[in-house]
C-alpha positions in Angstrom: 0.0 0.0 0.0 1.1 3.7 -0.9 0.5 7.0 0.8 -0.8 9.4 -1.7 2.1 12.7 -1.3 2.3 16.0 -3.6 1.4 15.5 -7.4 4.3 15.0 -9.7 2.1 17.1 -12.6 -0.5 19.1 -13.0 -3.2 20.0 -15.1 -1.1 22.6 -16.8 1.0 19.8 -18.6 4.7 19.9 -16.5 6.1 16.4 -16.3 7.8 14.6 -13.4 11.5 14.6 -13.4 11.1 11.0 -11.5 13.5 9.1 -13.5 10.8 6.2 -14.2 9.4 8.6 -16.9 12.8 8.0 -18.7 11.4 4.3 -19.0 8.0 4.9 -20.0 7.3 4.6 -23.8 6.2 8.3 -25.5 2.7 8.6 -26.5 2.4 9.0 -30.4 -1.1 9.9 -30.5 -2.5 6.2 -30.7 -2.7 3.1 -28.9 0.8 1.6 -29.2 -0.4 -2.1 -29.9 -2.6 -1.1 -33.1 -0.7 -2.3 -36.3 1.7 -4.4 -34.4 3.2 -7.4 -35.5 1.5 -11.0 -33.7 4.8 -11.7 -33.0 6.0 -8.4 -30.8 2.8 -8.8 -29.5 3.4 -12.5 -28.2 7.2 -11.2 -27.1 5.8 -8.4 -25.0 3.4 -11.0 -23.5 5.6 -13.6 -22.6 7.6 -10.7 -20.5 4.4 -9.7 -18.9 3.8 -13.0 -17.8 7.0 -13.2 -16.4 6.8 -10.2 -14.2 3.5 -10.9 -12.6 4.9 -14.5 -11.9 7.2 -12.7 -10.2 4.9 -10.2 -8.5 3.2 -13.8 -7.6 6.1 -15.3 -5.7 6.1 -11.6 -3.6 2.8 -11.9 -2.8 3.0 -15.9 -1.6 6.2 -15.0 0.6 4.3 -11.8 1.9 1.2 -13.6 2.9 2.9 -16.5 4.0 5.7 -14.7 6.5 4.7 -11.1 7.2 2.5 -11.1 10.6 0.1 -8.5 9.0 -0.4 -9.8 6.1 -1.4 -12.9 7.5 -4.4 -11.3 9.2 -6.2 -10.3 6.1 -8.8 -11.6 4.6 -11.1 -10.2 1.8 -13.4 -7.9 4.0 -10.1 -6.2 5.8 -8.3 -5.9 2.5 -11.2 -4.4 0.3 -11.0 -0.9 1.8 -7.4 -0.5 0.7 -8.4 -2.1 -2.6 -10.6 0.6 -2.8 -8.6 3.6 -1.4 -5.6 2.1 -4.5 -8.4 2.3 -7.2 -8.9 6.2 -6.4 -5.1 6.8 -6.3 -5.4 5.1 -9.6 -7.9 7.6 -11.1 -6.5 10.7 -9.8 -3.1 9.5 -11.6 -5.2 8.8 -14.4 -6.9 12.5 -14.7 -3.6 14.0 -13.5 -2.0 12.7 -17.0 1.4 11.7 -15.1 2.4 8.2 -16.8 4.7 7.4 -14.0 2.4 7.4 -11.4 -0.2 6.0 -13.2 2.3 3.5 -13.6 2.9 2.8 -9.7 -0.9 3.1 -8.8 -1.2 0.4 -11.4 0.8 -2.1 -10.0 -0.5 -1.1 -6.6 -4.1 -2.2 -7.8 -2.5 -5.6 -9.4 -1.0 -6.3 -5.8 -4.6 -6.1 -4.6 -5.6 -8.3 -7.4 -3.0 -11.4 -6.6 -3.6 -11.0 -2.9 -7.2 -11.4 -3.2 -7.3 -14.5 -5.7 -4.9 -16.1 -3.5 -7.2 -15.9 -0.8 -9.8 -17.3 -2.8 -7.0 -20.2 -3.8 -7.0 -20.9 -0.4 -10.2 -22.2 0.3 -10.5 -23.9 -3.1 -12.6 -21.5 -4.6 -10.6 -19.8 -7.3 -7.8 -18.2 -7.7 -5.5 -15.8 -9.9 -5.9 -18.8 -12.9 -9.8 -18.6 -12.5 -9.7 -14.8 -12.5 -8.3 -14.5 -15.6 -10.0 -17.2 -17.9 -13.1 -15.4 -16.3 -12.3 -12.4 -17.7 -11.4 -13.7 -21.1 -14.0 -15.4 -21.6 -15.8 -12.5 -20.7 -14.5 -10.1 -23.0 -14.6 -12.4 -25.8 -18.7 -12.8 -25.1 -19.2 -9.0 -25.0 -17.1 -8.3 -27.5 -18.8 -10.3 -30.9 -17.9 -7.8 -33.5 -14.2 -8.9 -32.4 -14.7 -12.3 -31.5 -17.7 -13.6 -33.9 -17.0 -17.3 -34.5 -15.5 -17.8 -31.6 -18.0 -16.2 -30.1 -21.0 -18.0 -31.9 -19.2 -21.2 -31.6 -19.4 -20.9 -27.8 -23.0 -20.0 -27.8 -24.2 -23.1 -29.6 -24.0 -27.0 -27.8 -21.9 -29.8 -29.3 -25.1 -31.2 -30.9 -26.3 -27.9 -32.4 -23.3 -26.8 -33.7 -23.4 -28.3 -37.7 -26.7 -26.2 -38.1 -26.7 -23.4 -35.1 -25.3 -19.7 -36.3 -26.3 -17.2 -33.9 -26.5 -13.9 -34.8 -23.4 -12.3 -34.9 -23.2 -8.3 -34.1 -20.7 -6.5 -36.8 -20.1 -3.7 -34.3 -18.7 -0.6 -36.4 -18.9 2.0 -34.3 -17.4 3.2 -30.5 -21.5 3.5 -30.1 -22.7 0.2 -31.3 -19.9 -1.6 -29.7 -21.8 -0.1 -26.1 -24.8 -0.8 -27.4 -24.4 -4.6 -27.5 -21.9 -4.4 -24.2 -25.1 -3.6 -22.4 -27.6 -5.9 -24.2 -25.4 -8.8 -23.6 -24.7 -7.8 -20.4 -28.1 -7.8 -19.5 -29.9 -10.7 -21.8 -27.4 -13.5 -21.1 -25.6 -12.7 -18.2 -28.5 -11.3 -15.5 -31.0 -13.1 -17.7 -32.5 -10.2 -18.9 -33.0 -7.8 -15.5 -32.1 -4.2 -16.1 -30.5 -3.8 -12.1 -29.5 -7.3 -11.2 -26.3 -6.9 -10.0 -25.9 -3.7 -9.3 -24.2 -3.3 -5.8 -25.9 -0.6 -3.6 -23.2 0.4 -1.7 -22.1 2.3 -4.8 -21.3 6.3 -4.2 -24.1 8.0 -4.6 -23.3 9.7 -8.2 -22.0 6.4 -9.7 -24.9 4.7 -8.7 -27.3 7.0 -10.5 -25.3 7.0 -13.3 -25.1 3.3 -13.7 -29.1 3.2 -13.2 -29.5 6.0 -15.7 -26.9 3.8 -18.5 -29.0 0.7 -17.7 -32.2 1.9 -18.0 -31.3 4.0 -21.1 -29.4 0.7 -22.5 -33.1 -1.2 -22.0 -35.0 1.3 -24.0 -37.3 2.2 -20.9 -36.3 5.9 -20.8 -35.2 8.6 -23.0 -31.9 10.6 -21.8 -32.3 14.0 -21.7 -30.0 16.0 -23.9 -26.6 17.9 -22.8 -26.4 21.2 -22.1 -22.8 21.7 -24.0 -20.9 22.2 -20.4 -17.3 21.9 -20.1 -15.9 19.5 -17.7 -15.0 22.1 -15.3 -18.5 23.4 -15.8 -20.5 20.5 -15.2 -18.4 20.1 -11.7 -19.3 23.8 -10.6 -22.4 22.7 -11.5 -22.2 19.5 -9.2 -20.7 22.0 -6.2 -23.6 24.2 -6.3 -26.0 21.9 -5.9 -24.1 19.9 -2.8 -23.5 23.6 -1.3 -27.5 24.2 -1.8 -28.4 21.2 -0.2 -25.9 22.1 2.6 -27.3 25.2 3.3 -31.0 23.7 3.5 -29.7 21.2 5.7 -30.0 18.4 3.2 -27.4 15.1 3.3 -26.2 15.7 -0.6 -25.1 12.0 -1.2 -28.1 10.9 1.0 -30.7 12.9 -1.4 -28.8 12.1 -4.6 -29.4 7.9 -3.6 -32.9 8.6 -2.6 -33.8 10.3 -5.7 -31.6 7.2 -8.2 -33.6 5.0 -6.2 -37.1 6.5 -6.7 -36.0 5.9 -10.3 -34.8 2.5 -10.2 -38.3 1.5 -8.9 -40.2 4.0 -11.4 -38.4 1.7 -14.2 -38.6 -1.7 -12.7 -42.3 -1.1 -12.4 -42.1 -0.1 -16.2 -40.4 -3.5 -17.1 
């Protein structure tokens, strides 16, 4: 775990002089992996997969002869999970590679440690983890994936005569428009709000109940009104200092209010 200390960068664009930035790759405008060849791409991998088996070994040795660590379990360990993924995002929106960088691995340290405690009482582990979420990303993602894809959707006995729709995805918009409707028709077996966890913060968990409901085509999204980042925050402030001042819980009001709509729409569906 890391203490969070004074930014490297700010908004205005100045760069660390941390000498990790010497190691980090320069951004050319794109994602560095498009038009790669297969076989830098397999090279790279292979030295990824050596580094978190090494990161692997730390975590074993830490759990298994470091007093504190061996006093976790999932429930202690989540909060600093938690606390690791907002470091993340503030190194994120901070654009300062290197400590986006260390937050990064801090979050993949959470990740080991908590599959291993799942491995521990046979009930997963860092292996299961990922094949999960392979497999996942290959079912939402059938404009990549199609015959794989459709392959895995049909039995052994259907397979000669089954061929499942597949979605040809073309745009960033599609693509999230048949993220949600898989999400929702064959993983929660078609419920808009199955699994959504209601100990979200208040503004994520309207705006996950607004995306769903949208995504179901039981509400029309009101339009934008053009603001700016920065403007759409002030906007944000005001309204938590005008609840303040009427003596109104902000986060409190915000839930009560995403939850008045999550009942409007499930009475809908």
């Amino acid at each position: 775990m890391t203490e969070r200390g004074s930014p490297e960068t700010n908004r205005s664009g100045a760069r660390p002089t941390d000498d990790r930035a010497a190691l980090l790759p320069q951004r050319s405008g794109c994602a560095a992996s498009v038009g790669r060849a297969p076989g830098e791409d397999a090279e790279r991998a292979a030295v990824g997969a050596a580094a978190l088996a090494r990161l692997d070994e730390v975590t074993r040795r830490l759990r298994r002869d470091c007093p504190w660590d061996r006093e976790q379990d999932e429930r202690s360990i989540v909060p600093h999970t938690v606390e690791e993924a907002y470091e993340l995002a503030d190194a994120a929106h901070a654009g300062d590679d290197a400590k986006l960088v260390d937050e990064l691995g801090d979050v993949l340290f959470q990740v080991h440690f908590l599959a291993l405690l799942l491995e521990e009482r046979d009930a997963g582990g860092l292996e299961a983890v990922a094949d999960g979420c392979r497999q996942k990303l290959i079912r939402r993602h059938p404009h990549v994936f199609g015959e794989e894809n459709a392959d895995r959707r049909c039995s052994p006995d259907q397979r000669s005569g089954c061929a499942p729709a597949i979605d040809r995805a073309e745009t960033a918009d599609a693509v999230l428009e048949n993220w949600g409707r898989i999400k929702r028709d064959d993983e929660r077996g078609g419920e808009v709000f199955g699994d959504l966890p209601e100990n979200l913060p208040a503004a994520l968990y309207a705006r996950k109940l607004l995306k769903r409901g949208a995504s179901a085509g039981l509400y029309e999204p009101e339009a934008g009104w053009g603001g700016s980042f920065d403007q759409h925050g002030d906007a944000l402030l005001q309204a938590v200092e005008a609840a303040h001042a009427d003596g109104v819980d902000a986060e409190l009001a915000l839930r009560h209010a995403a939850d008045r709509f999550r009942t409007d729409i499930d009475s809908a569906s």
